[in-house]
C-alpha positions as CSV (number, residue, x, y, z in Angstrom):
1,X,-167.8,-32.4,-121.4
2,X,-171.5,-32.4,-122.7
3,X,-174.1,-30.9,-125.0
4,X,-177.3,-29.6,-123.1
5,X,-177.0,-32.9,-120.8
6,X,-175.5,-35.0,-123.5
7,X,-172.4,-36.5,-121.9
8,X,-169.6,-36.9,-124.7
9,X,-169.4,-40.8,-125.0
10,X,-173.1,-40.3,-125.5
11,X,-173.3,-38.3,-128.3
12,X,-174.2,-39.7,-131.5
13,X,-175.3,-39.0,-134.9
14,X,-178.3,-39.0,-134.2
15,X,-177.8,-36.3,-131.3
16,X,-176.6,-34.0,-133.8
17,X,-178.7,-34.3,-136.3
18,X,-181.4,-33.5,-134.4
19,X,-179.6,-30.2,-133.1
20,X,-179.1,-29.3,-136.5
21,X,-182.9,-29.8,-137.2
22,X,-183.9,-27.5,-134.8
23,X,-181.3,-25.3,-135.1
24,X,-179.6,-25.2,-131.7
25,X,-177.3,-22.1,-131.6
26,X,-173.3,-22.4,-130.2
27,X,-173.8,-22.4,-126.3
28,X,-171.3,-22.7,-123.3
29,X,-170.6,-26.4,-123.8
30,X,-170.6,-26.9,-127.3
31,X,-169.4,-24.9,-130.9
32,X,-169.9,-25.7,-134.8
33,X,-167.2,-26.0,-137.0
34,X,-167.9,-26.7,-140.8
35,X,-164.4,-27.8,-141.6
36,X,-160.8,-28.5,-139.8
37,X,-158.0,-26.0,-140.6
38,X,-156.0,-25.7,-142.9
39,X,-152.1,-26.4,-142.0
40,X,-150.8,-22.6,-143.4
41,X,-154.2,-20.9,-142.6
42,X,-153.2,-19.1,-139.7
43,X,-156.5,-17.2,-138.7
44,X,-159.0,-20.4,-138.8
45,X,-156.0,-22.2,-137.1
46,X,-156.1,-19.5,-134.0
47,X,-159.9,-19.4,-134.2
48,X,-160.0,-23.3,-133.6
49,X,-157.3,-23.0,-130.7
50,X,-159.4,-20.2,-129.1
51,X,-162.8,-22.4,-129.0
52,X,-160.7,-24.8,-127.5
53,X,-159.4,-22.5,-124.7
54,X,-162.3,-21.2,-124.0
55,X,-164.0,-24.3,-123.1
56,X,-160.9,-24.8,-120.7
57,X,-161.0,-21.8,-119.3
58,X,-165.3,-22.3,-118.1
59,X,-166.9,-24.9,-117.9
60,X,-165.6,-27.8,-120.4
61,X,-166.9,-28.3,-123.7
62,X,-167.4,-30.3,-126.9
63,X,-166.6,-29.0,-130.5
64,X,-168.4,-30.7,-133.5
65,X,-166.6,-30.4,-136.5
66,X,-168.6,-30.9,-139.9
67,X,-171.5,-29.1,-139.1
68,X,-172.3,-25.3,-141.0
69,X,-174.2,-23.4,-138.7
70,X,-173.6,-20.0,-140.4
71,X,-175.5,-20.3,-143.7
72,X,-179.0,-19.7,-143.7
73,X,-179.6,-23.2,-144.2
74,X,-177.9,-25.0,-142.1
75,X,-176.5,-28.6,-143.0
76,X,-174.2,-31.4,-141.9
77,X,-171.5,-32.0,-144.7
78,X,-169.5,-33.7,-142.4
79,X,-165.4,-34.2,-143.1
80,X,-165.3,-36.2,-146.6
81,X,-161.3,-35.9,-146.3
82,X,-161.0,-36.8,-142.7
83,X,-158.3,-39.0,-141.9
84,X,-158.9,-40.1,-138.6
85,X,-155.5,-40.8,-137.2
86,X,-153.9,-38.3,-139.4
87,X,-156.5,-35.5,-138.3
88,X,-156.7,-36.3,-134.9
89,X,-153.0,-36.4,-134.8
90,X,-152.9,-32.9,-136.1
91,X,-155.2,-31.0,-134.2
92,X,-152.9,-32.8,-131.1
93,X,-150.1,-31.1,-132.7
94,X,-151.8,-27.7,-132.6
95,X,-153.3,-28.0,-129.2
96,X,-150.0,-29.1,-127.8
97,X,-147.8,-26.1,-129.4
98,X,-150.8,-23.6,-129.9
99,X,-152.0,-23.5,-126.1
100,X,-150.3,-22.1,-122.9
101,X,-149.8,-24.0,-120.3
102,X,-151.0,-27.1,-122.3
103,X,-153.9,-28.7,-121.4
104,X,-154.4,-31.8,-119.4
105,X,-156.4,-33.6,-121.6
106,X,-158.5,-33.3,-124.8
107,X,-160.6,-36.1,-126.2
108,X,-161.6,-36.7,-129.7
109,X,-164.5,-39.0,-131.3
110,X,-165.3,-40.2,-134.8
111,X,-169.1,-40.2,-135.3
112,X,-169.5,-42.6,-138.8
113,X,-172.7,-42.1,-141.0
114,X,-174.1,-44.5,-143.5
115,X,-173.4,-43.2,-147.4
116,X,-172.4,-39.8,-146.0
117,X,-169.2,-38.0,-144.6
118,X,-168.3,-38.2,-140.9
119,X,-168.0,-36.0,-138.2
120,X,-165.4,-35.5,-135.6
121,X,-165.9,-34.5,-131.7
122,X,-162.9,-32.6,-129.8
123,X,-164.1,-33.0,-126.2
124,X,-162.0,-30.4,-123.7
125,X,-162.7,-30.9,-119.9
126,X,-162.6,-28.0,-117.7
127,X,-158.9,-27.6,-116.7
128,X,-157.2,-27.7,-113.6
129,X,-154.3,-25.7,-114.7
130,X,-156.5,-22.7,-116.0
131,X,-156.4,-20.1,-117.2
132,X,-154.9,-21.0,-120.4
133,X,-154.2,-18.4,-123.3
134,X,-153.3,-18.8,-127.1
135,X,-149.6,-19.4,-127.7
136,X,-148.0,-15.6,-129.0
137,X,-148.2,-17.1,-133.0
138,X,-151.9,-16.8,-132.2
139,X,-152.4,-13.8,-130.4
140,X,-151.8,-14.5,-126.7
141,X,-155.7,-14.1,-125.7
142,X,-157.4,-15.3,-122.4
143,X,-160.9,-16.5,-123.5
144,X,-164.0,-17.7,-122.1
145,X,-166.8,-19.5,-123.4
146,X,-170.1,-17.6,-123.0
147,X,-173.6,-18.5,-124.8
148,X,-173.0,-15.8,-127.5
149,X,-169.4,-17.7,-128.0
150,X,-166.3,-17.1,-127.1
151,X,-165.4,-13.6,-125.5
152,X,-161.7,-12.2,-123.7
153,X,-161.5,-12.6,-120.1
154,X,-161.7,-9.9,-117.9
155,X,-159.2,-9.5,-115.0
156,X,-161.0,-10.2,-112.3
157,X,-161.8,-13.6,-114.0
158,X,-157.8,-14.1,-114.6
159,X,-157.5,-13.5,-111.0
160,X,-160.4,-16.1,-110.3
161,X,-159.1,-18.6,-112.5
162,X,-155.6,-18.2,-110.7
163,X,-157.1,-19.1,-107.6
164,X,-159.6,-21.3,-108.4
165,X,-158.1,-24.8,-108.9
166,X,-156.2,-24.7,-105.0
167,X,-160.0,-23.9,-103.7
168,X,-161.0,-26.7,-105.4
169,X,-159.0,-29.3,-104.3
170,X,-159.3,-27.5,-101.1
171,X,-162.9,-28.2,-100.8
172,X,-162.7,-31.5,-101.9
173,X,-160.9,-32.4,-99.1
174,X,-162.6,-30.5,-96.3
175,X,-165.5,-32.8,-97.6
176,X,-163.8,-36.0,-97.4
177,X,-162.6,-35.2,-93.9
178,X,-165.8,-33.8,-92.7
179,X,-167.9,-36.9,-94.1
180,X,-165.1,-39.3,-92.6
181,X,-165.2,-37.8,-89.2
182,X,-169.1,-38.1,-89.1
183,X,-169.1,-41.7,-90.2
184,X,-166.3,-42.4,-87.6
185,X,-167.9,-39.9,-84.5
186,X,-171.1,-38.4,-85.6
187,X,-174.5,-38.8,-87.1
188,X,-173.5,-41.8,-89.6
189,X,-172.1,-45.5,-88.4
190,X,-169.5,-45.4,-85.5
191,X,-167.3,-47.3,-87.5
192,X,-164.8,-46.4,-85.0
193,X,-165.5,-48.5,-82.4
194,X,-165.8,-51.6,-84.5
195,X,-163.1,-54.2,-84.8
196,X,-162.6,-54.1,-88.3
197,X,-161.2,-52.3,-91.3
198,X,-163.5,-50.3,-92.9
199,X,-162.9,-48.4,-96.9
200,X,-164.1,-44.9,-97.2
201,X,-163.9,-43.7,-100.8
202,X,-164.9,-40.5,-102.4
203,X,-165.4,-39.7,-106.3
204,X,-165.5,-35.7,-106.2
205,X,-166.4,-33.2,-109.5
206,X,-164.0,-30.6,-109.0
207,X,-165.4,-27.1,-108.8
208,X,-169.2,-28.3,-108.3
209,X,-169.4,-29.2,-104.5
210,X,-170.9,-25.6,-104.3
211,X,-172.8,-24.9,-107.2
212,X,-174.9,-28.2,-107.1
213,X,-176.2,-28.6,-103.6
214,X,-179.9,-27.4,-104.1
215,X,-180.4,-29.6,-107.1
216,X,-183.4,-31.3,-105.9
217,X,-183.3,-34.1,-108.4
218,X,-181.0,-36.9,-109.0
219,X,-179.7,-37.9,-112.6
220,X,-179.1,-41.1,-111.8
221,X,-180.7,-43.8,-114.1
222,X,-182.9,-45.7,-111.4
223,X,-181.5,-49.3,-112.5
224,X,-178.0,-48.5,-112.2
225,X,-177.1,-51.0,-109.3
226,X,-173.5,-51.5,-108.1
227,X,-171.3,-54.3,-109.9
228,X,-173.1,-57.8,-109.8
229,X,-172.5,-59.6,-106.5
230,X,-174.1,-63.3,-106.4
231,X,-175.8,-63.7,-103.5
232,X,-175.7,-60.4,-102.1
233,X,-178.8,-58.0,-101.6
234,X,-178.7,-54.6,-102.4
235,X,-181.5,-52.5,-102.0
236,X,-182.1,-48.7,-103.3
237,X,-182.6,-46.0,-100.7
238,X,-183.5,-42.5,-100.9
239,X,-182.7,-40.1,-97.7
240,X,-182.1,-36.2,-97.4
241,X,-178.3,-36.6,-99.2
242,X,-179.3,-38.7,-102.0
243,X,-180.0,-41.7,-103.9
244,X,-177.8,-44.9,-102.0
245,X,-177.3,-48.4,-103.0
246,X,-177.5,-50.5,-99.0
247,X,-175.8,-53.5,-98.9
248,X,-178.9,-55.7,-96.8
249,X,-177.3,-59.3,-97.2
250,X,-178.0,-59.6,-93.5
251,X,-174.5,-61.7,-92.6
252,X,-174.0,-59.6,-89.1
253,X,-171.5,-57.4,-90.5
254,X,-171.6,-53.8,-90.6
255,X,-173.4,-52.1,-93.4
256,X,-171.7,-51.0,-97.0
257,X,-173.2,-48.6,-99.7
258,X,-172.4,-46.2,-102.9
259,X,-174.2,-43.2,-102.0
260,X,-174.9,-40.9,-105.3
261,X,-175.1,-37.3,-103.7
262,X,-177.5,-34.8,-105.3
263,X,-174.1,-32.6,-105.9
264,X,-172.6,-35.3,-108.2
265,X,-170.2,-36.5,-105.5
266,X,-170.0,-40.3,-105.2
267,X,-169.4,-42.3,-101.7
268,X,-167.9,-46.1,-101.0
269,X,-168.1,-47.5,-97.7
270,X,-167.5,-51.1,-97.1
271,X,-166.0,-52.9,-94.1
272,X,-162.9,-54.8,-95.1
273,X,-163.2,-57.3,-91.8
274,X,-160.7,-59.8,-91.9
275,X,-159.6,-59.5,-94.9
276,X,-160.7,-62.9,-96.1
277,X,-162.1,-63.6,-99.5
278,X,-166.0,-64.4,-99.3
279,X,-166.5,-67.0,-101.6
280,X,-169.8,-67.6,-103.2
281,X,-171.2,-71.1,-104.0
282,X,-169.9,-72.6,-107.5
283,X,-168.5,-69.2,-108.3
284,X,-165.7,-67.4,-108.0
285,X,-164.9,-64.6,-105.1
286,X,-167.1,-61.6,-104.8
287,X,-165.0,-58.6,-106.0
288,X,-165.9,-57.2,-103.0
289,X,-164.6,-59.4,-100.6
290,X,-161.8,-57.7,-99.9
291,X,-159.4,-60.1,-100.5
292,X,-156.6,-57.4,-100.3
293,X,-156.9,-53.4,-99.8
294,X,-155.5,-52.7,-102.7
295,X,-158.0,-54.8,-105.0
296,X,-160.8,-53.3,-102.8
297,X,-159.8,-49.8,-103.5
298,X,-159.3,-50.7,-107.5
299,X,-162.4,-52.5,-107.9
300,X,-164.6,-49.6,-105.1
301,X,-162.9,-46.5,-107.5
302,X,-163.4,-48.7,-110.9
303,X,-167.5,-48.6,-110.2
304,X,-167.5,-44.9,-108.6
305,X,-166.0,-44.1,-112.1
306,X,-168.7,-46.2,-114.1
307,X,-171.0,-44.5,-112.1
308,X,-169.8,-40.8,-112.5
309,X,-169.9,-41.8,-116.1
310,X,-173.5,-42.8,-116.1
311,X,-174.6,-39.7,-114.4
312,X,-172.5,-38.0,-116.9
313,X,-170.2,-36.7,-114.3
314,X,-167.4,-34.0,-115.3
315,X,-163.8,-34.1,-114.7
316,X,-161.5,-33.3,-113.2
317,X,-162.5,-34.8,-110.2
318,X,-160.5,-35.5,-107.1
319,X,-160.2,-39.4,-105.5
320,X,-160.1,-38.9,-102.0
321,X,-159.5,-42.4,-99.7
322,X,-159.5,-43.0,-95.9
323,X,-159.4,-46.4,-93.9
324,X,-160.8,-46.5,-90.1
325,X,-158.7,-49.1,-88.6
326,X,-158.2,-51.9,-85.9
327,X,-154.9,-51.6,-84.2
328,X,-152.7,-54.5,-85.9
329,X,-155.1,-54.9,-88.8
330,X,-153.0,-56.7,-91.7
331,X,-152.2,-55.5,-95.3
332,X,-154.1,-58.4,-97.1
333,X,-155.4,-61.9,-96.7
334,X,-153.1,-65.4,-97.1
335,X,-152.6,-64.7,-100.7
336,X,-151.6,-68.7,-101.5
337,X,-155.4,-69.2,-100.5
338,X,-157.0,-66.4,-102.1
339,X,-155.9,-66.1,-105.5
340,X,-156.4,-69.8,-107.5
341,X,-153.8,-69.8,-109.5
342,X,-151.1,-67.4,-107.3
343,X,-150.5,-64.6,-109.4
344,X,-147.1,-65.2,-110.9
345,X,-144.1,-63.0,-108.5
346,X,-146.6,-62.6,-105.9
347,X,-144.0,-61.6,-103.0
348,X,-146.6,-62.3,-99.9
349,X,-146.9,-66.0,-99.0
350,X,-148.5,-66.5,-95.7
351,X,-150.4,-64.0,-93.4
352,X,-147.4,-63.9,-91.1
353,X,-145.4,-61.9,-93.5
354,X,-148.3,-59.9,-94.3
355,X,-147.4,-56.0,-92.1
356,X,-150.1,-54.5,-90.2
357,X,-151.1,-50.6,-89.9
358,X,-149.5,-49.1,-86.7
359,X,-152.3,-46.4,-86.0
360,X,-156.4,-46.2,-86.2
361,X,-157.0,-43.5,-89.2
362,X,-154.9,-43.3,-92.3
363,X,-156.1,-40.9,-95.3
364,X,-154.5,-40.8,-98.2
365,X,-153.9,-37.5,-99.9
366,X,-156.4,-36.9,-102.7
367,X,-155.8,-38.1,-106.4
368,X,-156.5,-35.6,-109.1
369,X,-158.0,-36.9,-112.3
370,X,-158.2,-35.1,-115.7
371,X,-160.1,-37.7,-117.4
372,X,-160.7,-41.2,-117.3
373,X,-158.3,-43.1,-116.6
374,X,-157.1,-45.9,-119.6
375,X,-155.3,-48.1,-117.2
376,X,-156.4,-47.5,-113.7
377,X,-154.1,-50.0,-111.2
378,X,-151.2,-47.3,-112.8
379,X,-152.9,-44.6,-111.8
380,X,-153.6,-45.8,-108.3
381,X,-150.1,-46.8,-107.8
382,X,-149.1,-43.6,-105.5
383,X,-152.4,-44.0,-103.4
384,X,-151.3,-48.5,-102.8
385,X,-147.6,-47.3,-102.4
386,X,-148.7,-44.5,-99.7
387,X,-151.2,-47.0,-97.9
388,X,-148.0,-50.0,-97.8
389,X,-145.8,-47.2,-96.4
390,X,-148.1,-46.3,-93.5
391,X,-147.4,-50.2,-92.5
392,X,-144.0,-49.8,-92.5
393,X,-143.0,-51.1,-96.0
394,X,-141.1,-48.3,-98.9
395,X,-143.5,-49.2,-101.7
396,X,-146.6,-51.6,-102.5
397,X,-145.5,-55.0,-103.2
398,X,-147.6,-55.9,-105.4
399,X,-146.4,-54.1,-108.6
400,X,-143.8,-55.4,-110.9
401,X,-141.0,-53.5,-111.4
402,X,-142.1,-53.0,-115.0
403,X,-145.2,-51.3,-113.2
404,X,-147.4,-54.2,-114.2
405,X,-150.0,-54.8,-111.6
406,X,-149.9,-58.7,-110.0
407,X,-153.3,-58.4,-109.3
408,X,-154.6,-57.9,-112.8
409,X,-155.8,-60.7,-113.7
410,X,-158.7,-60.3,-110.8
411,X,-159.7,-56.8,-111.7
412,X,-161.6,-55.7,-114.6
413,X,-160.7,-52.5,-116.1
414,X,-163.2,-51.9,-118.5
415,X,-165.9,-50.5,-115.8
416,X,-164.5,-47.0,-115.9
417,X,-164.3,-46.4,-119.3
C-alpha cells in the first residue's frame, strides 16, 4: 500500500498537501474522496466499495478521504464530522458485508491537522484471495484499478487472478528451496558440512519475485543496520544480489547476514551453534544468541519485518524457514541458565530433557502474511509447533495453553510494526 513511493505508515499531512498542490491526478495506488458515504446513499456507498476492490484486485492501494479533486479548484476540507472509531467502524461494516470473498485485511489511518478538519486513509493490500467483486446490493462487478481509475475486468484477467495467488506462493517457495540448496551444496557457504545448526529465513513480497529482478537500485536507507548487538561488528556489503549486512565479529564461527535483495526479498542466515546464550559484558544476552530456536526465529522474522517496512515492502508476503542441521542437535539451551528470572511454567529444566532433531534438513512450510502482524509469537505458533514435532514432540512447549508465549518477556514486538 503506497502513493508514488510513499509507504502508508509514511504518509502524512504534509504528503498530501503537497499532492493537492500540484495537483496529482487518481493513479493505480491511490484515489480522492471528498467525503465518506452516507449510510442510505446506495450509489456513493457502491462507488466507495468498488475503489476498494479495485485496489485488491491489482496492485494494493490507499484511499484518502477528505480531499475534492473534482472541482476546478481543488482543496482539502478534510472530515469535520469524522468520528474515528465510529467511522472506521463503519466503513468495516461495509467492507465486510459489501465485498465478496472478504478481504484479508484493510487498514485505516487518522491524519490530524492543526485548526482544520482531519483526513482519513483506508490502506487495501493486494489480496491473496483475488479476484474480489461487489456484493449483488452493489452490482456484482469485477474491477481493477488502472491510472484513469477504476475500470471492469476483462476475462482473461478473471482467469489470471484465479490462478495467480497458487503461482505465487508457488514461486516463493521454489526460491527458498533453490537459495537453501545453494547455501547448503552450491555457490554460497557449505553450511552442510558444518557441525552446527544453522537458521535460514526468507521475507518474500508475494507476486514481485518476477517483476523486480532488473531493478538496478536498492531502496534501502543506507543506515538501516540490523538490531543493535553490543559488541558485534557488522559491516555493509554490496555484491551482484544486493545490499547485505556481514556479521565480521571474527569469533571463528561461521558467518551470519540480512541480505536485502534488489527484488524486495529479505534473507536471515545465522548459525545457531550450540545453542548457548552469548553473553555480552555488563549486559544482557545478545538477541541473537540463540538461546532457543524458537526466539531466534521470532526475533530473525521480527527485524526482516522492520526491514520490509523500511524499504516500504508490500504484503502479502510469504515467511519461508529452513534449518541445516547436525544429527542429534537439541531443541534449546539449559533454560534454568539462560533465562534470569526462568520464565514462569517454563516446562524444560535441563538440557537432558531438551529432544533433538532426528534428520539433517527440516523446512517448514511457508507462512502467508496479509499484513503486519499485531502480535507476532501468535502468529508464528504453527511454524514453533511444526519445528517441536520434527523432534518428536506433538506441539511447542513453550506456549501457554492460553496461547501466551513463555518467552515474551525476552522478545520485543514492537520492531515489526
Amino acid at each position: 500500500m503506497q502513493i508514488l513511493g510513499h509507504a502508508f505508515d509514511a504518509i502524512d499531512v504534509a504528503f498530501i498537501e503537497e499532492l493537492v498542490a500540484n495537483r496529482i491526478p487518481e493513479s493505480i495506488t491511490h484515489d480522492y474522496k471528498e467525503q465518506l458515504p452516507h449510510k442510505r446513499d446506495e450509489g456513493a456507498r457502491a462507488r466507495l466499495l468498488q475503489v476498494i476492490t479495485s485496489f485488491a484486485n491489482t496492485s494494493g492501494g490507499v484511499l484518502v478521504i477528505g480531499v475534492n479533486a473534482e472541482s476546478e479548484e481543488w482543496s482539502i476540507p478534510g472530515l469535520p464530522d469524522l468520528d474515528e472509531d465510529k467511522s472506521v467502524h463503519g466503513i468495516e461494516q461495509l467492507v465486510r458485508s459489501g465485498i465478496e470473498p472478504p478481504l484479508p485485511s484493510v487498514r485505516f489511518q487518522v491524519l490530524r491537522r492543526q485548526a482544520a478538519a482531519p483526513l482519513l486513509l483506508v490502506g487495501v493490500p493486494r489480496s491473496l484471495a483475488r479476484p474480489h467483486r461487489t456484493a449483488s446490493q452493489y452490482g456484482e462487478r469485477f474491477v481493477r484499478r488502472t491510472n484513469r481509475g477504476t475500470d471492469p475486468m476483462t476475462v482473461p484477467e478473471l482467469r489470471d487472478a484465479f490462478l495467480e495467488a497458487d503461482r505465487w506462493l508457488t514461486e516463493a517457495e521454489e526460491f527458498h528451496r533453490a537459495r537453501v540448496q545453494e547455501l547448503r551444496i552450491g555457490n554460497g557457504v557449505a553450511f552442510g558440512a558444518a557441525k552446527t545448526a544453522v537458521l535460514i529465513l526468507h521475507l518474500i513480497p508475494l507476486g514481485q519475485i518476477r517483476g523486480l529482478q532488473a531493478r538496478a537500485e536498492l531502496n534501502v536507507t543506507p543506515t538501516m543496520k540490523p538490531l543493535p548487538l553490543i559488541n558485534d561488528d557488522w559491516r555493509l556489503r554490496f555484491h551482484f544480489e544486493g545490499r547485505r549486512w556481514l556479521y565480521m565479529g571474527g569469533d571463528g564461527v561461521l558467518p551470519r547476514w540480512f541480505l536485502d535483495y534488489r527484488n524486495g526479498i529479505g534473507e536471515f542466515v545465522m548459525p545457531i551453534g550450540e545453542l548457548q546464550p552469548r553473553r555480552t559484558q555488563g549486559g544482557p544476552d545478545s538477541p541473537y544468541g540463540a538461546d532457543s530456536i524458537e526466539l531466534s526465529i521470532a526475533t530473525a522474522t521480527a527485524e526482516l519485518l522492520r526491514r520490509a517496512h523500511s524499504r516500504g515492502g508490500e504484503f502479502p508476503m510469504a515467511l519461508h524457514l529452513s534449518l541445516s542441521l547436525s544429527p542429534g542437535t537439541p531443541l534449546g539451551a539449559d533454560f534454568m541458565t539462560t533465562f534470569e528470572p526462568v520464565p514462569p511454567g517454563l516446562p524444560l529444566r535441563s538440557t537432558s530433557q531438551v529432544p533433538a532433531f532426528d534428520r539433517p534438513m527440516i523446512e517448514v512450510p511457508g507462512l502467508a502474511l496479509m499484513s503486519p502482524p499485531e502480535h507476532l509469537s501468535a502468529v508464528l505458533r504453527p511454524i514453533m509447533d511444526v519445528i517441536w514435532q520434527a523432534a518428536g514432540q506433538p506441539l511447542s512447549r513453550l506456549y501457554r495453553s492460553d496461547g501466551s508465549w513463555l518467552l515474551q518477556p525476552h522478545f520485543d514486538e514492537s520492531v515489526c510494526r
